[in-house]
C-alpha positions in Angstrom: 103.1 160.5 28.8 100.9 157.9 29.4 102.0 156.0 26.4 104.9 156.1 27.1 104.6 154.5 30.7 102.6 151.6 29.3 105.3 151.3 26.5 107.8 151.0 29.6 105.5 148.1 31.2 105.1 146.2 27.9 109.1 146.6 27.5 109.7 145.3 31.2 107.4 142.0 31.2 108.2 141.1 26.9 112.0 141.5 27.9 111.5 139.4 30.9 109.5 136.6 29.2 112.4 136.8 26.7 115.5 136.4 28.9 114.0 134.0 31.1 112.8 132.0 27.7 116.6 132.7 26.4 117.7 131.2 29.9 115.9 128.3 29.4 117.4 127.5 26.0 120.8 128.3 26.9 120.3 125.6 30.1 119.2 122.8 28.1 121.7 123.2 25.5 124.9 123.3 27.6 123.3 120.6 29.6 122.9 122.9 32.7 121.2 121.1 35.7 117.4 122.8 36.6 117.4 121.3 40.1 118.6 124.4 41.7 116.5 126.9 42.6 117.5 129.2 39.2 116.7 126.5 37.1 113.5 125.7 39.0 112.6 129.4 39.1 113.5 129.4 34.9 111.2 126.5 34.5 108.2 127.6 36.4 107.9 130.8 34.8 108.3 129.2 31.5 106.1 125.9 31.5 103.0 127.7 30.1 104.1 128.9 27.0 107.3 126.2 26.3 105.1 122.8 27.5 102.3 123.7 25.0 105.0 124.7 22.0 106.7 121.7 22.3 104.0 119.2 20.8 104.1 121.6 17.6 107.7 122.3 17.9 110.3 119.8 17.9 113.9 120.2 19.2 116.6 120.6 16.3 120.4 119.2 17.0 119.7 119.5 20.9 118.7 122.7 20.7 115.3 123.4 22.3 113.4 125.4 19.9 109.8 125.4 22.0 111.8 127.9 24.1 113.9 130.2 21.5 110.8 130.5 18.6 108.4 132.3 20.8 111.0 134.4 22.8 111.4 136.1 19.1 107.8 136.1 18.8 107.8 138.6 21.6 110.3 140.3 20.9 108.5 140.7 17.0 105.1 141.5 19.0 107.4 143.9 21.1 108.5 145.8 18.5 105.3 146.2 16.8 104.0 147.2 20.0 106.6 149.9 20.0 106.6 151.2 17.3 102.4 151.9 16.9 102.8 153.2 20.2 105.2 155.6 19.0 102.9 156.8 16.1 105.3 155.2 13.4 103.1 154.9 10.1 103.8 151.6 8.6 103.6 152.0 5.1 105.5 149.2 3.8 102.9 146.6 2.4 102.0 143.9 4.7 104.6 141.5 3.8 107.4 144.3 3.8 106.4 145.0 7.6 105.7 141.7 8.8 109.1 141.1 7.2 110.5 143.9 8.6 108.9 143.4 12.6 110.3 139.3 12.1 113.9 141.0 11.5 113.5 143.5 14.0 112.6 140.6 16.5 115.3 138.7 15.6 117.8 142.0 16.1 116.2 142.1 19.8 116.5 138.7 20.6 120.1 138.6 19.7 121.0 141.3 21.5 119.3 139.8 24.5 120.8 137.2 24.2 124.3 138.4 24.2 123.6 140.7 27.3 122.3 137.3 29.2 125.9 135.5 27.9 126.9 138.9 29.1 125.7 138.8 32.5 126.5 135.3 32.6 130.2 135.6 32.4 130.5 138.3 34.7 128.2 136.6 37.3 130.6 133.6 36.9 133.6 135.8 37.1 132.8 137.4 40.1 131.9 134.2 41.9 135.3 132.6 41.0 136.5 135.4 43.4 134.4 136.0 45.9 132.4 132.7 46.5 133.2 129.5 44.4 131.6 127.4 46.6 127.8 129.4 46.3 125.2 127.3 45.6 124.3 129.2 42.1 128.3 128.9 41.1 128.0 125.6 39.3 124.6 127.2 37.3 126.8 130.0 35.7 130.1 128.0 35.2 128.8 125.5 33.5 126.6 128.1 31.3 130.0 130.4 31.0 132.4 127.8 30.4 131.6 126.6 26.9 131.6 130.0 25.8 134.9 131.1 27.4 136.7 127.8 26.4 138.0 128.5 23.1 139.2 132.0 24.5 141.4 130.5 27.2 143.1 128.4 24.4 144.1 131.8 22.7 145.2 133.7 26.3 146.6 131.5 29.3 146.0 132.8 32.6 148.8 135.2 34.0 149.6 134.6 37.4 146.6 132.8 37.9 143.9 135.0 36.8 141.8 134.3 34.0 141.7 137.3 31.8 139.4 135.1 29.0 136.2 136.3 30.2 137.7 140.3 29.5 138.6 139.4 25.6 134.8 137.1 25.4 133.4 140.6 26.8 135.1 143.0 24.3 134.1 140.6 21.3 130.1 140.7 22.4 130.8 144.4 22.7 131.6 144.5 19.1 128.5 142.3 18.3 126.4 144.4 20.1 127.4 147.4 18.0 127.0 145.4 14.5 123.3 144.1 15.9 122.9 147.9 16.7 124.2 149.0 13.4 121.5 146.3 12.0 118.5 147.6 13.5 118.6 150.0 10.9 118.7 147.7 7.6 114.9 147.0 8.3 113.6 150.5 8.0 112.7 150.4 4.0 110.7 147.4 4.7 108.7 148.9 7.5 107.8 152.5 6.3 108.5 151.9 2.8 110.8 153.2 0.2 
């Protein structure tokens, strides 16, 4: 029991680390204004493991990489964490299981992200109906919109509802499923054989 409680608090502060390190990455790369209090709130938490990164870690294409590289670290460190809490007997040679935990991290951190795009679209949805005008509306358009865009070319709006965001939702269903069905391929490489 009581592993299984500080597995839960591990799980609840390495996941939030990650999204808010995800929600960092995701703002700078679609150009996403941080004065507003989400993006100052994003920032804050973040400065003291992204400032120090980024003198070792450049940026790549735009993309800041200080803020995605260690949100997989956690999530590798996360599932190592897991998994000797769970009593799992890593038999797989060292390089086989670090190999194996790097994948597994990578799995996770996709998967978080798409549930952040996730939340992101529906956020955005909703407040195109209820409250355009909120002052955290422009945050998750702009965030939403480049990943809805090439959707509303393939389905125009029908009687002025946007149905993109419902076909963008179904397709990170699917990817979710395949990242779930992926978890898997690492086994071999963490517990041998």
């Amino acid at each position: 029991m009581f592993s299984g409680i500080l597995l839960l608090i591990v799980n609840f502060a390495f996941s939030f680390i990650t999204m808010l390190l995800l929600a960092r990455f995701f703002m700078q790369w679609q150009r996403v204004s941080f004065r507003n209090q989400l993006g100052q709130f994003v920032v804050t938490t973040t400065d003291w493991v992204v400032k120090p990164l980024r003198r070792a870690i450049p940026g790549l294409f735009g993309l800041d990489l200080a803020s995605l590289v260690p949100a997989w670290a956690f999530q590798t460190v996360l599932a190592f964490i897991d998994l000797s809490l769970r009593g799992a007997s890593l038999d797989g040679g060292v390089f086989g299981v670090l190999l194996g935990l790097a994948g597994l991290g990578l799995v996770e951190l996709l998967r978080m992200a798409a549930y952040l795009v996730m939340a992101v679209v529906l956020v955005s949805a909703v407040l195109s109906w209820v409250s355009p005008h909120a002052p955290a509306a422009p945050v998750f358009h702009g965030l939403a919109e480049p990943f809805l865009r090439p959707f509303r070319r393939l389905l125009p709006t029908i009687a002025n509802v946007d149905l993109s965001p419902l076909l963008f939702l179904l397709l990170l269903q699917i990817v979710l499923m395949v990242l779930g069905e992926m978890r898997g391929g690492f086994t071999p490489l963490l517990f041998g054989g």
